[in-house]
N, C-alpha and C positions, 0 to 999 in steps of 0.2 A: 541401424539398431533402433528399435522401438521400443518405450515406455512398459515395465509393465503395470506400473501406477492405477487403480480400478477408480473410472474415472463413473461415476455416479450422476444419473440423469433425472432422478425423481419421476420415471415414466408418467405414474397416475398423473401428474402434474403437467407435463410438455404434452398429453394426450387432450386434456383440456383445452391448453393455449399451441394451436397449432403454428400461430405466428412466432412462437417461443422455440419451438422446433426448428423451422426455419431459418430463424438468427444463427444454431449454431450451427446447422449445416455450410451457410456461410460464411461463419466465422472458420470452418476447419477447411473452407478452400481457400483462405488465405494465407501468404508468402508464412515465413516462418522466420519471425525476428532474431529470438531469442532461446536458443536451444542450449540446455544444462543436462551434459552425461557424467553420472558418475561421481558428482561431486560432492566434496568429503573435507573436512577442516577439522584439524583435531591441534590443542593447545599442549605446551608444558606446563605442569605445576606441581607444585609441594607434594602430593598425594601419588603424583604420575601424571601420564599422559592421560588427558579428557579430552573423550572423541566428542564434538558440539553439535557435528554434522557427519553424515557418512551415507552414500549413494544416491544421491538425488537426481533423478531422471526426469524431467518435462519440458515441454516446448511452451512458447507463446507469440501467439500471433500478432501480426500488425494491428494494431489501432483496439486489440483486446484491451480490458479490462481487469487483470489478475490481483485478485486480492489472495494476501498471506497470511494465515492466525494460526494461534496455537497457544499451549500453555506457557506462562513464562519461563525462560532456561530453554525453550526448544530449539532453541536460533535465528531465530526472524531476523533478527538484527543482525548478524553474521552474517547471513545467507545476503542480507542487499548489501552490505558493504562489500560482499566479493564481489558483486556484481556491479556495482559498481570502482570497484579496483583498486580501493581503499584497502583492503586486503586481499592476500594470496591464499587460493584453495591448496588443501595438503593432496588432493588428489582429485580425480578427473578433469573434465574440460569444460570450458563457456565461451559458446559463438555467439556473436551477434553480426548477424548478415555473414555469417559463414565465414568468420574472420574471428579469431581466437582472441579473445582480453585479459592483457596481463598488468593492467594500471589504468586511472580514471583516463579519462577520452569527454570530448566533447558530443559524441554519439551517445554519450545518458548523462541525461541530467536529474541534479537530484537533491530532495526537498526533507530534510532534518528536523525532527517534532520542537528541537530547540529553536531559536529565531539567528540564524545567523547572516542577518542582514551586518552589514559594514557599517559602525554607528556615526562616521565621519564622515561618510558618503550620503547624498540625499535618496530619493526613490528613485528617479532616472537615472543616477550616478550608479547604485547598484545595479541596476538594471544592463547599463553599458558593460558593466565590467567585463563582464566574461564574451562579448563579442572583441571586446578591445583585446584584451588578455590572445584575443585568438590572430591577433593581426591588424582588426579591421578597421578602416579611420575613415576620417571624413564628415559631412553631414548624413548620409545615409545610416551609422549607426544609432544618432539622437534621435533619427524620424520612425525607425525600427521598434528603437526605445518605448517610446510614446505608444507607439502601438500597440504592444507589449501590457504598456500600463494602462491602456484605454479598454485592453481586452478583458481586463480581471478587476475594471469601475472604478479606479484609483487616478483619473486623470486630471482631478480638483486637487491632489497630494504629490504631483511627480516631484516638485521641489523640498516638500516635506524631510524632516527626518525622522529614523526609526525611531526615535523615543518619542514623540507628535505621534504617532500612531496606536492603535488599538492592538492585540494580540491575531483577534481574525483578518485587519490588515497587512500585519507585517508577514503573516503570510501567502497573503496575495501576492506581494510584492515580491516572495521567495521562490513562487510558484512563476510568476511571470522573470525574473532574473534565469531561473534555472532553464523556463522553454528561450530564452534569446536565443540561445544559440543551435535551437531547433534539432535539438536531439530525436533519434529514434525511441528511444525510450523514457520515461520519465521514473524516475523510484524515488518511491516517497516512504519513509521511515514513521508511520504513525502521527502524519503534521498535524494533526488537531487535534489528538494526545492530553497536548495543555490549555485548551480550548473549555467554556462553560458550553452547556449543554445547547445553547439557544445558537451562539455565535458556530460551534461545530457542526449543527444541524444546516446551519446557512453556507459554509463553507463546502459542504457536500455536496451543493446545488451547484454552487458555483464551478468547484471543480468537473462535474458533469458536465454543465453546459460549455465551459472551457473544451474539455475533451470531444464534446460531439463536433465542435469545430475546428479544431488542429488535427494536422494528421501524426499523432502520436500514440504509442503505447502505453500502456501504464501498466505500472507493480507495485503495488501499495499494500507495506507491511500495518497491521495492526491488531489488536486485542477486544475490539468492540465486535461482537456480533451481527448487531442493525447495524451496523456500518459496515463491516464484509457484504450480508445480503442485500443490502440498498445499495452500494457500487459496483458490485463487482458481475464480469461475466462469467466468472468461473473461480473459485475457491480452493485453494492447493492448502492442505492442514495438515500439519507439522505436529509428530509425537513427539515425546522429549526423550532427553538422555540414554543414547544420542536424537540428533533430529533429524528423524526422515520422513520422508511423506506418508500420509495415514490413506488421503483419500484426495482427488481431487472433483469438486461437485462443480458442474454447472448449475444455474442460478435460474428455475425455471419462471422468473417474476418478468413479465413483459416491461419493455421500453415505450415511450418514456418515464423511469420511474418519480412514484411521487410520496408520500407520506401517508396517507390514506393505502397505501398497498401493505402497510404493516400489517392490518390486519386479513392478511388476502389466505387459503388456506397453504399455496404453493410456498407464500414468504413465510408462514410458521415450522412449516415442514421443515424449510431446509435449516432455519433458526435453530430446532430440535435437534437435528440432523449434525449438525456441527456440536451444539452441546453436550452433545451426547460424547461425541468422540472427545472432544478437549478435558469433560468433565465426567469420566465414565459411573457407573451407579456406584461400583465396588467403592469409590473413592469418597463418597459421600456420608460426612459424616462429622455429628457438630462436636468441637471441642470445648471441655467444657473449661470453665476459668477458676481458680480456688479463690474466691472472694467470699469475706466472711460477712455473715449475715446481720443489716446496719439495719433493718427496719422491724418493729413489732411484728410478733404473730399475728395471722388471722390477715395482713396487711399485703395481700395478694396482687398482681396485675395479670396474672395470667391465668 
C-alpha cells in the first residue's frame, strides 16, 4: 500500500539546483525506518468523541530529516507521542523496521521542548541513565557517556548540574542522553520552543552537525517556519480538526545549510508554500479590540 499524500517538489527550484535533485533521489533509495498506515487517534470528552488525528499515511527514511508543522490543535504533539509510545493510536499501524510499536522502546529516542533533565543527577549521570536503565554496566558506559557529552561541547560541564546550566545547554545534554542509547530514530517535540532567538538559532547548528554524523533519523515536531525549512529534508503539514496530512514538501534548499540561504529564492518559496497552507488567505483577517479612545483628536500614529 502506497501513500497517497501529494508529495510537492517546487520543480522551478530542484531544476536550478541539480545537486538538490539528486539528494532525494537518494534519499528515496534508502531502507525505510518508519512507516505510519492509517493512523487515527480520536479522544473522549464532554461535547463527544474528538477525532485529533485520522489517516495518516507516510514513510521515512533512514538518516532523513522529517520536519512536522501545522496550525495549533492539528496534532503535532499527538502524532510523536504515538510514535514514540507514550500513547496508543485509536486506529491503523506504526512500524519501525517492520516491527509494530505498541510502547516506548529504546529504538527512538526522544527530546521534550520542556528540560527534562534529572535535577539530582549530574550531566554524565543523565547521560548514563538510560544505557543503565537498559542493563548496561561497567566502565564502558562512563566512557560512552563522555563521548556522548563531548559530541554536543559540553565536556568542561559533564559533572555539572542542570540548574549550573543555560537553557541551550540543557538541552544539549537532553539531546545527547536521548542518542546513548543509539536509537533508530530521534523525535524531538519542538526542543527549542523555550529557547531566545540567538541561543535557538545556534542550537539548529548544532543539532545538524550532530546528525550529519550519527547515523540517525529524525522527526522534529514544530511551529516555526525558518526552522521547518532550515532543517528539515522533507516537510509533512498537518491540517487541523481533525489532523491529517495537507501536503508533504521536499526542501529544495541545497546542503550544507547555512543562514545566508534565507534569503535564497527556493527557501522563500517553500516558506510561502507552507504559509500559505497553515495560514490560508480566507482566514486572514484582523480583529479588531473595543478600546476606548484615551488620546486627543488630531493625535494620530497611523
Amino acid at each position: 500500500m502506497t501513500s497517497s499524500i501529494p508529495t510537492v517538489s517546487l520543480p522551478d527550484y530542484r531544476e536550478q539546483e541539480p545537486a538538490v535533485a539528486e539528494r532525494f533521489r537518494k534519499l528515496k533509495e534508502r531502507p525505510v525506518v518508519l512507516r505510519v498506515r492509517g493512523l487515527g487517534k480520536s479522544f473522549a470528552s464532554p461535547e463527544g468523541r474528538v477525532t485529533a488525528l485520522e489517516g495518516l499515511d507516510f514513510d521515512v527514511h533512514r538518516r532523513e530529516f522529517l520536519c512536522v508543522i501545522g496550525q495549533s490543535g492539528c496534532g503535532k504533539s499527538t502524532l510523536i507521542r504515538i510514535l514514540s509510545g507514550l500513547e496508543q493510536p485509536t486506529s491503523g499501524e506504526l512500524l519501525l523496521d517492520g516491527k509494530a510499536v505498541h510502547g516506548p522502546g529504546p529504538d527512538r529516542g526522544m527530546v521534550f521542548q520542556s528540560y527534562t533533565l534529572f535535577p539530582w543527577l549530574s550531566v554524565k549521570e543523565n547521560v548514563m541513565f538510560g544505557p543503565k536503565m537498559a542493563g548496561r554496566t561497567g566502565p564502558s558506559v562512563e566512557s560512552d557517556a563522555r563521548q556522548w557529552i563531548e559530541m554536543v561541547g559540553l565536556s568542561d560541564f559533564e559533572n555539572a548540574y542542570p540548574f549550573q546550566l543555560s537553557g541551550g545547554m540543557k538541552q544539549r545534554v537532553a539531546i545527547a542522553r536521548a542518542l546513548a542509547n543509539q536509537p533508530r530514530i530521534l523525535l524531538m517535540d519542538e526542543p527549542f520552543g523555550a529557547l531566545d532567538a540567538q541561543t535557538r538559532a545556534q542550537m539548529q547548528d548544532y543539532l545538524l552537525q550532530i546528525w550529519k554524523n550519527i547515523d540517525v533519523t529524525i522527526l522534529f515536531i514544530t511551529h516555526d517556519l525558518d526552522e521547518a525549512v532550515y532543517l528539515a529534508d522533507r516537510i509533512l503539514v498537518l491540517k487541523a480538526k481533525p489532523g491529517r496530512i495537507d501536503e508533504i514538501i521536499e526542501v529544495p534548499v541545497p546542503r550544507p545549510r547555512s543562514l545566508d540561504q534565507s534569503i535564497l529564492p527556493a527557501y522563500l518559496a517553500t516558506k510561502k508554500r507552507i504559509s500559505e497552507m497553515i495560514h490560508p488567505r480566507e482566514q486572514h483577517h484582523k480583529e479588531m479590540l473595543h478600546i476606548p479612545r484615551l488620546t486627543v483628536a488630531g493625535d494620530e500614529i497611523e
